[in-house]
N, C-alpha and C positions, 0 to 999 in steps of 0.2 A: 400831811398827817393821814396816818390811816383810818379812814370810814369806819371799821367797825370798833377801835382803838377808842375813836369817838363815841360813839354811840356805848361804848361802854362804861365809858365815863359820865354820860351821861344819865344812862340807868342807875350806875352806884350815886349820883348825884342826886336825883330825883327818891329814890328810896329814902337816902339819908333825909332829905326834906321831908318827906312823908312823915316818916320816924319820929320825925323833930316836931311836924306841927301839933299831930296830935294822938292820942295816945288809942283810939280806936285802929284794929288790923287792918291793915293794907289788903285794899283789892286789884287784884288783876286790872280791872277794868279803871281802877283810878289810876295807875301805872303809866298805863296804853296812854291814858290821856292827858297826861304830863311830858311824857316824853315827847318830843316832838320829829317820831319817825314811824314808818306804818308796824299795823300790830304783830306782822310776822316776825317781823326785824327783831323786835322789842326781845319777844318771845325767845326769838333763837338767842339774841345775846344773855338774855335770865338763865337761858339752860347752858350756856358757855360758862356764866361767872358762876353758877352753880358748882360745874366741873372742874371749874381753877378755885373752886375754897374762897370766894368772896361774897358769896349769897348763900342763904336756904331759901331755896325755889317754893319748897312746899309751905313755907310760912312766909313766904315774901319777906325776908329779912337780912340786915348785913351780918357778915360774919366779923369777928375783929378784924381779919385782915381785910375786908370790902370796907368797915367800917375806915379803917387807916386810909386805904387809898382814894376813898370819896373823902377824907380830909386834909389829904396832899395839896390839894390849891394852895388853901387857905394858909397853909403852916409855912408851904414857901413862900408865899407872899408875906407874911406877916416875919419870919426871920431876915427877907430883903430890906424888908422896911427897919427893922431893930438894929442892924447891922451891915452899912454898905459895904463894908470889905468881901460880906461874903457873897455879894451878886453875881459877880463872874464866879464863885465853884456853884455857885446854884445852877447857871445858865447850863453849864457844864453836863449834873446828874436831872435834873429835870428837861 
């Protein structure tokens, strides 16, 4: 898997948690410290998914489409689970 692929998923993960606990804005520095990779990393992938339409950098926020891809786990996990027939096409596009 690719390292920054990761770490991307990662950050859209951690955002969406953020998002979800609770309803004060997200700071940079509580980001950094959820993620668990050093702060430049972080940084440079915020301003990557910024560039690809998954985040606003400037409000630390998901975009629908970051918000979709930080809930891709869960939606294939949970259609594997409702429907074995279709675990082999999941394996497939995921």
């Amino acid at each position: 898997m690719d390292r920054n692929a990761h770490l991307a998923r990662l950050v859209l993960r951690a955002l969406l948690s953020l998002s979800q606990s609770t309803s004060a804005p997200i700071s940079l520095e509580r980001l950094v410290a959820v993620v668990p990779a050093p702060a430049p990393a972080v940084l440079a992938t915020l301003r990557m998914l910024d560039e690809e339409g998954y985040v606003d950098a400037s409000r630390l926020r998901l975009t629908l489409q970051g918000f979709a891809a930080a809930n891709l786990p869960q939606v294939v996990a949970f259609e594997r689970r409702r429907n074995p027939r279709l675990r082999k096409a999941y394996r497939v596009v995921a």
